[in-house]
N, C-alpha and C positions, 0 to 999 in steps of 0.2 A: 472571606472565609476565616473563619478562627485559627491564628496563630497555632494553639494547640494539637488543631488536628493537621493541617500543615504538617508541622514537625513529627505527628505520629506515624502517617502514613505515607509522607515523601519519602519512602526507601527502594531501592532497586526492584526491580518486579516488570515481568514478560510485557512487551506491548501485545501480545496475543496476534500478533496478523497471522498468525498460524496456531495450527495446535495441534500437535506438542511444538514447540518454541524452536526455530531453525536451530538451536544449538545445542537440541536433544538429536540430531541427525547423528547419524554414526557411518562406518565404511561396510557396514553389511550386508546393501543391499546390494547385488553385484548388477552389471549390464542385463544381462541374461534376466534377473526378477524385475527390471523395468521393463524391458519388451513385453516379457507377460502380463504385467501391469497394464501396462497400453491396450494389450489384447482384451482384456478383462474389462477394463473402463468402459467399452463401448455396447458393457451388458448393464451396469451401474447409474446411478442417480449423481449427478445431476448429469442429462443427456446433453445438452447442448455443449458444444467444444469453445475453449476458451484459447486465446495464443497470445502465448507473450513473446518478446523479442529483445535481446537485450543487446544493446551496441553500448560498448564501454568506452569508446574516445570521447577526450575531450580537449578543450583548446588551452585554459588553464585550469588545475583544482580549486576547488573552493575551501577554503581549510575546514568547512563545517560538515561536508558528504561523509557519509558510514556507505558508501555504496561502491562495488568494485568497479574503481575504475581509471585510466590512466592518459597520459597526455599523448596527442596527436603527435607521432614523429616520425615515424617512416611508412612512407606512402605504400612499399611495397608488403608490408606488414597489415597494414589496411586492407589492402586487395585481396592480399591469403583468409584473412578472417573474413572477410565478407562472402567469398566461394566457400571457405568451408559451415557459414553460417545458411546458405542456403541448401550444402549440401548435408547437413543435420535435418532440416526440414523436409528433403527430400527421401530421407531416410525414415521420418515418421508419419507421415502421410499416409502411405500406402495401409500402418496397421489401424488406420481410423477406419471405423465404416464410414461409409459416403451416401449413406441416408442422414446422417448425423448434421444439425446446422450451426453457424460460427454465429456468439450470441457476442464476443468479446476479440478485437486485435488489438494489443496495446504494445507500445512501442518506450521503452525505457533503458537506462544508463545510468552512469555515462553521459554523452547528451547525445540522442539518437539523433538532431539535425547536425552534427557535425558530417552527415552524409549527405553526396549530393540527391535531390528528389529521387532524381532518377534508381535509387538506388534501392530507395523507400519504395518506390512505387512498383519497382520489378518484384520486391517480394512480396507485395499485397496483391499482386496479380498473381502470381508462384499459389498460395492460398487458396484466392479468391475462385480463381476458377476450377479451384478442385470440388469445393463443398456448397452450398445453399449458405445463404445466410435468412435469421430470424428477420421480422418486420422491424426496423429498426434499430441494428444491431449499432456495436459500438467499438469504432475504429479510431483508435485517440493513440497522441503520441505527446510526450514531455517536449518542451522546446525552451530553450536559451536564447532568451533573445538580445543577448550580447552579441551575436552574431549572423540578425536574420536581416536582410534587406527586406524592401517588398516585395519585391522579384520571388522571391524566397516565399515568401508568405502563400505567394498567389498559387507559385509551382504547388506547394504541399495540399494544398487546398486540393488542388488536382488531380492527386494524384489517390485519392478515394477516404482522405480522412475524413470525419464529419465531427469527432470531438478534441480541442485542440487544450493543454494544459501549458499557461505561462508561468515559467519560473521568473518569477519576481523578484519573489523572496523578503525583500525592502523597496521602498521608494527612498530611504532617506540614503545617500552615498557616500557617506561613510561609514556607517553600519556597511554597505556592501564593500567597499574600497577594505574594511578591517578584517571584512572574511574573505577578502581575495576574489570578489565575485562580481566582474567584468559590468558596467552599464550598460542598458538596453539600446540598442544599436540604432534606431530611430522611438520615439516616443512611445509611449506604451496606448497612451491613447490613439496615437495612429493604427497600430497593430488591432486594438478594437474594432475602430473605424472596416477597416481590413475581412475582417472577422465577420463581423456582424453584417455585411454588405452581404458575403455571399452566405449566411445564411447555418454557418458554422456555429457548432454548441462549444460556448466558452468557460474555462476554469483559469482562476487565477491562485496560481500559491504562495505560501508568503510560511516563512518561516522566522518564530518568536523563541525567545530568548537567548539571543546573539549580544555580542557585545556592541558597547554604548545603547543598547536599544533602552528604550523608561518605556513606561506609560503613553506618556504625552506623545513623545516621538512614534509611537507603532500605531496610538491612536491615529496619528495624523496620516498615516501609510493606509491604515483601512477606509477614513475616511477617503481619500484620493479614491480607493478599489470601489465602495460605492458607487464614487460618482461617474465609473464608468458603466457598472451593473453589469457586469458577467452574469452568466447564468448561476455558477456557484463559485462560492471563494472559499481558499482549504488553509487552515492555519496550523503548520503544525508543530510541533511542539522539538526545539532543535533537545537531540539526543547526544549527550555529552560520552563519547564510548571511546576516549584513545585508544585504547587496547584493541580497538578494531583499526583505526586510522588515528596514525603519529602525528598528521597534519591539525591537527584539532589542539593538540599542545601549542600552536599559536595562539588563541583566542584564549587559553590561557594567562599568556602574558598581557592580555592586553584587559582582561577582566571579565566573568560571564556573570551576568543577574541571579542575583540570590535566589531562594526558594520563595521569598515572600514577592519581590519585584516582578517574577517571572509571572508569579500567579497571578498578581495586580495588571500586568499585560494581559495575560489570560481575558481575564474576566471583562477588564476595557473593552475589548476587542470583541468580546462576544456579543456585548450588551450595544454596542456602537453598530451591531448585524443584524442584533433581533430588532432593533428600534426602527431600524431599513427595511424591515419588511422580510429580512432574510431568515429561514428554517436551520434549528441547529440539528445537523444529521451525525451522532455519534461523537466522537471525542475533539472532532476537527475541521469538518465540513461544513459548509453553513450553505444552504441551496433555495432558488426563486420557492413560492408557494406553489406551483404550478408540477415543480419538479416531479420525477418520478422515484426518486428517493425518498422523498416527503412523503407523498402516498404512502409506499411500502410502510414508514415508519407508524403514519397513524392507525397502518391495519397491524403492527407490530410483525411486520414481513421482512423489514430488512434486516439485506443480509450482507455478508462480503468476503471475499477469496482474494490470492493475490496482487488481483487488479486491483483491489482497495473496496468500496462499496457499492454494492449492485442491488437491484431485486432478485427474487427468485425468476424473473422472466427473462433477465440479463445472463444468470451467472450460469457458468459451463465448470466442468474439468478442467484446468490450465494444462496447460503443453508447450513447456517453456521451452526457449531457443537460443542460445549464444551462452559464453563463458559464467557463472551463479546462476545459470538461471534452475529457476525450482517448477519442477512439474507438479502441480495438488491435485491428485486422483483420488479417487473416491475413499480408498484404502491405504493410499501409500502416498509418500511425496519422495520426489528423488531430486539432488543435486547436480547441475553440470561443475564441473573439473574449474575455479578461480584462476587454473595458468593459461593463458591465452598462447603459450608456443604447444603447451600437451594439449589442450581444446584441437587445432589445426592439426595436428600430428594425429590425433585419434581420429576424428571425423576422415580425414582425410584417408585413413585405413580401414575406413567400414567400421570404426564401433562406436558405441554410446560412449560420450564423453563422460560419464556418470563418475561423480566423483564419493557422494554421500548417498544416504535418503533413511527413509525411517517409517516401517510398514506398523499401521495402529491395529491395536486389538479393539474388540468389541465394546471395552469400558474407554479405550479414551477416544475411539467415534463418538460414544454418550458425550464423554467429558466434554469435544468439540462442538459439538450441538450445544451443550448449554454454555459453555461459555462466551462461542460466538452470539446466540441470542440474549446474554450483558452486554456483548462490548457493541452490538450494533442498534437492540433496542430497551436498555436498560430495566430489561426484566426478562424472568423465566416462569415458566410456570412447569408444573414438572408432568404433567397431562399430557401438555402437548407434546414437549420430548418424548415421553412412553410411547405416545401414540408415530410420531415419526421415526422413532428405532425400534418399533415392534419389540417395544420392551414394558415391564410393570414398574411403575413408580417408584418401588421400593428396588429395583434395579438399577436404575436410573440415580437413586441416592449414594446405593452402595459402590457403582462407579467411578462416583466421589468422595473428595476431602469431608464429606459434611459435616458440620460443628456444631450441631445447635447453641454451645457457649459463646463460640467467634461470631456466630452470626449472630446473636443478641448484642455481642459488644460491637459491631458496627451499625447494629440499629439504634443502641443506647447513644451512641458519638452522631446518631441523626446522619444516617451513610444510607443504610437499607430501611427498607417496611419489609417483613418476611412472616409467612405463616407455613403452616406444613402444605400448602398448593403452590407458594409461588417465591421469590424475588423480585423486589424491586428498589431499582438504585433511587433514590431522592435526588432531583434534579437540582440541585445548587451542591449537590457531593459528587456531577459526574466526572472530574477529572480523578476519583478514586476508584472508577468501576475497574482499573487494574488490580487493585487491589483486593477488590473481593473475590475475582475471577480468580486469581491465584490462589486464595485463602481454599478454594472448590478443586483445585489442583493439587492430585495425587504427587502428581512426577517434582513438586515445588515441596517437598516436606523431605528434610536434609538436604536440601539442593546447595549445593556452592556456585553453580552456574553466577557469569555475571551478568547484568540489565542494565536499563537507564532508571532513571528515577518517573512515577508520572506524572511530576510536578517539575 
């Protein structure tokens, strides 16, 4: 990639897993407009129910997580969050309709197996037996396997997951030993082995530009991941944010890969997947051909919600559970309360832990709509949006930043092809589709908010 453009467009800018950008959330929305939120959702699109669950222990930090979360130390502080994490769920349930089916359970942190099975398992049964689930739905959970025997593997297996994501992160250990991020507890290839026996869908993740990582070195990690062949392997892109988490001022010291290096891994790494046979899904995934992301992608269908990326046949409403977690409703998103002593104290008194959230108007649903159809299929066309927001085209523009000047000069710099029906990203410019998505972003024009960079 040209030096030049590099430098022009590696600047701070929304990763979009939302929109408007979690840190447009405000204290407005109170308890009381999420219940009715929830009541409302179950008249809205998209019908199927999605659940997230967020357990935030962990055994040590890794200095490179932006995620809320904190170290295992008292057991009886475990126990209180766990009852009051089911008794949130037990609190939202009842306003689902129960014709409604679970297309999504994901289990995130934290590291959610710092819980014994059992614990996992009680609440997918708490769920499970309330609602139907879609043909094929998808019940996955993030694992550490600095801490998973086999025992371990087999229980979870059992206890109703069917898609398992390993945090990897690196094969090479020093790169992990310098982020503070524990070795995998038996071989990773064993854990496959494991895996693939009984018949579970595998993700391996790996995250690049950490320090000591080159080129050479992260090549040599993806090559390893090949040669085990998960189903998909997600690379993603470490996000430098002290100002969220102090612990990251380590890896500081010790040095992080320039904006060129970073990239040069980037690209390594992607072309060492495509040449494997492996489908690149959006800015970080790379999935078998068979995949069902892949599909959605060549029918320009994919899409994606807080789980990360889905089809439209996957993805549901989230209804999120435990201390940040974020519910994305069809209209509104709300926040749970980051203090885990007020989280247990509120749940435990009958209310929505609700700490933030941020109900969207008519133009940044539009906005949502097309930016999500960049960031998941690098292109828009502005028909089809009309036609899914029961809106006219020239609706649909005015809900946006639109520039016809900006958007020539990212066609000129060979970024987009754009005409007055569509967008589209040029595929050796996608690790800039942050950037044009934001350039389409109202709420991003005098913004001071801070970002990562998407390089």
């Amino acid at each position: 990639m040209k030096q030049e453009l590099l430098k022009k467009y590696s600047i701070p800018v929304p990763r979009y897993t939302s929109y408007p950008p979690a840190n447009f959330f405000n204290e407005s929305l109170s308890a009381g407009s999420y219940r009715d939120n929830i009541v409302k959702s179950n008249e809205q699109n998209p019908q199927h129910i999605s659940i997230y669950i967020h357990i935030p222990f962990c055994y040590q930090m890794c200095f490179y997580c932006g995620c809320n979360s904190q170290l295992l130390k008292n057991d009886h502080v475990i126990k209180d969050y766990i009852d009051a994490l089911k008794k949130e769920i037990r609190m939202v349930l009842p306003l689902l309709d129960h014709s409604r089916k679970i297309s999504q359970i994901h289990y995130g942190g934290g590291t959610p197996t710092s819980q014994p099975v059992s614990v996992l398992k009680e609440i997918n049964q708490m769920i499970l037996s309330e609602f139907e689930c879609i043909q094929n739905p998808e019940i996955a959970i993030e694992c550490h396997p600095g801490y998973m025997d086999e025992a371990y593997w087999d229980e979870l297996i059992d206890a109703g997951f069917n898609r398992i994501s390993i945090g990897v992160q690196d094969f090479d250990e020093d790169v992990l030993k310098a982020s503070n991020r524990k070795l995998s507890r038996i071989p990773v290839a064993d854990i496959v082995k494991i895996l693939k026996d009984r018949g579970m869908s595998l993700n391996m993740d790996f995250i690049y530009g950490l320090p000591l990582q080159t080129p050479a070195s992260f090549a040599k990690t993806i090559n390893q991941a090949i040669s085990l062949k998960p189903d998909r392997i997600v690379t993603f892109s470490y996000a430098h944010v002290p100002w969220v988490n102090e612990l990251q001022k380590n890896l500081e010291k010790i040095g992080l890969p320039s904006v060129s290096v970073k990239n040069e891994i980037y690209e390594t790494a992607k072309q060492l997947l495509i040449d494997a046979g492996y489908k690149a899904i959006g800015l970080d995934h790379f999935v078998q051909p068979g995949d069902e992301l892949y599909e959605a992608l060549q029918s320009k269908s994919l899409h994606r919600n807080f789980q990360g990326y889905c089809t439209r046949r996957t993805t549901g409403q989230v209804y999120a559970f435990g201390i940040t977690g974020i519910s994305q409703l069809a209209n509104a998103y709300s926040q749970n309360t980051k203090d885990l002593n007020t989280y247990i104290s509120q749940v435990n008194a009958g209310q929505y832990p609700i700490a933030k959230g941020y109900e969207l108007n008519k133009d940044e649903q539009i906005t949502r709509e097309v930016i999500a159809s960049l960031m998941c299929n690098y292109t828009v066309s502005w028909r089809d949006i009309a036609s899914r927001m029961d809106a006219s085209v020239d609706e649909v523009k005015s809900a946006l930043n639109y520039n016809c000047e900006q958007l020539a000069d990212f066609k000129k710099d060979g970024v987009i092809e754009f005409t007055e029906d569509y967008i589209t990203v040029v595929p050796e410019a996608a690790p800039f589709v942050r950037n044009v998505a934001a350039s389409l972003d109202k709420l991003m024009l005098n913004n001071e908010k801070k970002y990562s960079k998407p390089v």
